[in-house]
ROLONU-421719 format. One line per 10 residues: number of its first residue (from 1); their letters; for each residue x, y, z negated of N, C-alpha, C, CB. Coordinates in steps of 0.2 Angstrom, whole numbers. Glycine has a CB too. Example, Ala and Ser with C-alpha at 12.3 -4.5 7.8 and 13.67 -1.06 7.14 Angstrom:
<pts>
1 = AS = 66/-28/-39/62/-22/-39/66/-16/-39/57/-22/-45  64/-11/-35/68/-5/-36/64/0/-39/70/-3/-29
</pts>
This chain:
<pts>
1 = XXXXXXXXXX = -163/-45/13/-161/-44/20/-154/-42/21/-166/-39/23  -152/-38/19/-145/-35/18/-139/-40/14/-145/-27/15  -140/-44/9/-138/-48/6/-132/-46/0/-136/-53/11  -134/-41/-2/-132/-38/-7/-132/-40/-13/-134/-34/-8  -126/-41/-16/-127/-45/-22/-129/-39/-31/-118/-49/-23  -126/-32/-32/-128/-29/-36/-129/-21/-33/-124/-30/-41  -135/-20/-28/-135/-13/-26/-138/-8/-31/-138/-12/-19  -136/-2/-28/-139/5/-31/-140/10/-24/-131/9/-37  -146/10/-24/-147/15/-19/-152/21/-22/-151/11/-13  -148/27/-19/-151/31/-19/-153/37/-13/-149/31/-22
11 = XXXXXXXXXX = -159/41/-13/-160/44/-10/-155/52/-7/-165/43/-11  -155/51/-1/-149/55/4/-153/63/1/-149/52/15  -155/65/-4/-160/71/-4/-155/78/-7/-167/69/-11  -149/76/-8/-144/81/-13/-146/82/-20/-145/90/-10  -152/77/-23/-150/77/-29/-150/73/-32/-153/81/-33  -149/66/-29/-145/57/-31/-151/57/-34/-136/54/-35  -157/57/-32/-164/53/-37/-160/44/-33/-178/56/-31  -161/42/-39/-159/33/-38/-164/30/-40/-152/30/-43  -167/25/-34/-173/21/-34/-168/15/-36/-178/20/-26  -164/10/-36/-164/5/-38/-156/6/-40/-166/-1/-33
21 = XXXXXXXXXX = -155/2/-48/-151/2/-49/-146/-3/-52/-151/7/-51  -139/-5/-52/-137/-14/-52/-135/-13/-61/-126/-18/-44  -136/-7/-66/-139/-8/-72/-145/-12/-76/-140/-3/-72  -144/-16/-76/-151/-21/-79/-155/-14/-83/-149/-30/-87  -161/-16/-81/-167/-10/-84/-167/-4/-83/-168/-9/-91  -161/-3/-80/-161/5/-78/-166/9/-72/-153/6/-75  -171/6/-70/-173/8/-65/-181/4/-65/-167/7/-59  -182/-2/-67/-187/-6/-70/-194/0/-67/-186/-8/-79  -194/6/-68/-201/9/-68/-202/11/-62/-203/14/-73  -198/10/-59/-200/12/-50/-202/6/-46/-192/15/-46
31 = XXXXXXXXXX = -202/0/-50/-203/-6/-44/-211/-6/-43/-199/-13/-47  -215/-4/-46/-221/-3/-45/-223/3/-41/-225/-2/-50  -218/6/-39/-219/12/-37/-219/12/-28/-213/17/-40  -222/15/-23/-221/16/-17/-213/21/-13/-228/18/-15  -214/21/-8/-207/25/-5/-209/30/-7/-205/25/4  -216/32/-4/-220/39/-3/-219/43/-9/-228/39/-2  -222/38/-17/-221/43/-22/-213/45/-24/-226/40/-30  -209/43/-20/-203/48/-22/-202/52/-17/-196/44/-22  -207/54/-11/-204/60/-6/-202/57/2/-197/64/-11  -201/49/2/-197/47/6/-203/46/11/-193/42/3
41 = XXXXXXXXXX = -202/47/19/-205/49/24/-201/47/29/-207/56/24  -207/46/35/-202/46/38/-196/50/42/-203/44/39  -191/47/43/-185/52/43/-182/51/40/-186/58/42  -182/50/33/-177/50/26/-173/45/28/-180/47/19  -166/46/24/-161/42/22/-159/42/14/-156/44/26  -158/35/13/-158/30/10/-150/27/9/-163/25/12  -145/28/4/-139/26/4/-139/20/-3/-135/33/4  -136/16/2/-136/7/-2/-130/7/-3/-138/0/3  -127/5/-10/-121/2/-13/-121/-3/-16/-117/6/-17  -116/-7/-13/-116/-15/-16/-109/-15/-20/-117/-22/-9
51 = XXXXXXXXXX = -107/-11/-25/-97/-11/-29/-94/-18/-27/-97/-11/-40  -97/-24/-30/-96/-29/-32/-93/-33/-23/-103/-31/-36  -97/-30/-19/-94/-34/-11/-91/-28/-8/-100/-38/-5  -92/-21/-11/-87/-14/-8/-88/-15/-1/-76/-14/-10  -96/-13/2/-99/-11/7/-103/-5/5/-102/-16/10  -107/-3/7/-111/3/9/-117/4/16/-105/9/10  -124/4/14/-126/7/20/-129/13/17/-132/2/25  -132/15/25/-135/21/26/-142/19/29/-131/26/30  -148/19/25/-154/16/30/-158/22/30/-158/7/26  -159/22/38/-166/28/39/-172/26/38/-166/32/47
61 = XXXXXXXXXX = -176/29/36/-183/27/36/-186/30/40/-186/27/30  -189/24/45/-195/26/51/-198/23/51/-195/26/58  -207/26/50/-213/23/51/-215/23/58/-217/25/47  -218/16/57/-222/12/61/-228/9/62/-220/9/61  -230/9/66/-239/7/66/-240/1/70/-244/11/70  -234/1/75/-232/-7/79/-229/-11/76/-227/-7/83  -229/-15/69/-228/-19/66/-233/-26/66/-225/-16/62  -230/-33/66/-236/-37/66/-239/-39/60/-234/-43/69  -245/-41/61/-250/-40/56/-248/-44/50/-257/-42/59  -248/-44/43/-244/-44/37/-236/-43/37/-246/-49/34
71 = XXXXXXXXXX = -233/-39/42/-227/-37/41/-228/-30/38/-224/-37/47  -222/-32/33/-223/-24/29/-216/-21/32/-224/-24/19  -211/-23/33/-206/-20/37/-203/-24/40/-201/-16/34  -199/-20/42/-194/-22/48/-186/-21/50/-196/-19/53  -182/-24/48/-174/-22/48/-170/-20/55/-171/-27/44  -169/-15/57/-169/-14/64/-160/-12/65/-175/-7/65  -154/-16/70/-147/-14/67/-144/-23/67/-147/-7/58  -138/-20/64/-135/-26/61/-134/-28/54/-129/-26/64  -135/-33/53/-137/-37/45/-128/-39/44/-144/-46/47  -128/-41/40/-124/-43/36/-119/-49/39/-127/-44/30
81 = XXXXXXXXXX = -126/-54/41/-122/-59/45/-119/-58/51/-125/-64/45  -122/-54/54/-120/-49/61/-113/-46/62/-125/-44/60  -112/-46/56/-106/-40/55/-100/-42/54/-107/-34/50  -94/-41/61/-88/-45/58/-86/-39/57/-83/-50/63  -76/-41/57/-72/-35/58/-73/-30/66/-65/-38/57  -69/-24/62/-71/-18/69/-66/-22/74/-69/-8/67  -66/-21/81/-62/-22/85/-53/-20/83/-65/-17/90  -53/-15/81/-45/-13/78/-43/-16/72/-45/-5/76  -48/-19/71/-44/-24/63/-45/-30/64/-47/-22/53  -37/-33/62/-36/-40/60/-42/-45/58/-30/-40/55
91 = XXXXXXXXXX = -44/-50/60/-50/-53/54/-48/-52/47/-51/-62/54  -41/-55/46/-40/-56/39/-33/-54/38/-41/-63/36  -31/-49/32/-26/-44/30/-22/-50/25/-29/-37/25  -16/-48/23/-14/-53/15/-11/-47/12/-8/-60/16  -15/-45/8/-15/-40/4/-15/-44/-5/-20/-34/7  -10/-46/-7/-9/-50/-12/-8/-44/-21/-3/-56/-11  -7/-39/-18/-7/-34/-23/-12/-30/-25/-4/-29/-22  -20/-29/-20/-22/-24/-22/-23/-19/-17/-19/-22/-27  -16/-20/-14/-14/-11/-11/-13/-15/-4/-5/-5/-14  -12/-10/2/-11/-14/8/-4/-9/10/-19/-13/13
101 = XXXXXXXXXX = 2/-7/6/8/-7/6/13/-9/10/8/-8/1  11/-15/11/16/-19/14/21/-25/11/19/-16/16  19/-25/3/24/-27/-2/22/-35/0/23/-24/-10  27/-38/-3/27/-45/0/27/-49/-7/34/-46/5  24/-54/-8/25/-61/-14/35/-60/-14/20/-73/-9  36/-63/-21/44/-64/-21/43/-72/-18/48/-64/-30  50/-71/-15/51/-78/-15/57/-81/-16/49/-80/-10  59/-77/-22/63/-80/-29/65/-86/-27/60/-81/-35  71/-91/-28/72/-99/-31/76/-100/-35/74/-104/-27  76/-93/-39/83/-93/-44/79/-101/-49/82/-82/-51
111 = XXX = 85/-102/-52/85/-106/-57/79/-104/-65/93/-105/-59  74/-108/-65/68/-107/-70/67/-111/-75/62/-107/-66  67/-110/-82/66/-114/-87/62/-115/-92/70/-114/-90
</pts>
């Protein structure tokens, strides 16, 4: 749903219990596991890192009883594909260093051999 290529989330609790982690087998024994046997209720928050695309959410958990019948959840907000730039930023930067500095490509024509 969020289209996360290597996330790590962990729970917003103050002591970073991490349910899923973009370590191969680091985390394996929780995927049998429900929200509940880690504490998580509703109310909780849930913080999602994806390094690899350098986003982040924050997802609250709220239970529901109004959901349709074999729906197990529901993503409620804006998805990934949903989401451009903020109003105040350009679509696209040319940041060719890394840094957003201001430094510019050379554009040298010295003599080259």
């Amino acid at each position: 749903k969020f289209a996360m290529v290597a996330p790590d989330v962990q729970i917003e609790d103050g002591k970073g219990t991490i349910l899923i982690s973009s370590e191969e087998g680091e985390t394996e024994a929780n995927n049998h596991r429900k929200l509940s046997d880690f504490g998580i209720r509703n109310g909780s928050r849930l913080q999602a890192d994806d390094f690899l695309q350098d986003y982040t959410l924050l997802i609250n958990v709220l239970h529901s009883e109004d959901l349709e019948k074999d729906v197990e959840f529901e993503v409620v907000g804006d998805t990934p594909e949903r989401i451009g730039p903020k109003a105040s930023e350009p679509a696209s930067r040319n940041i060719s260093n890394g840094s957003d500095d201001g430094a510019q490509p050379s554009t040298s024509t010295g003599n080259q051999q």
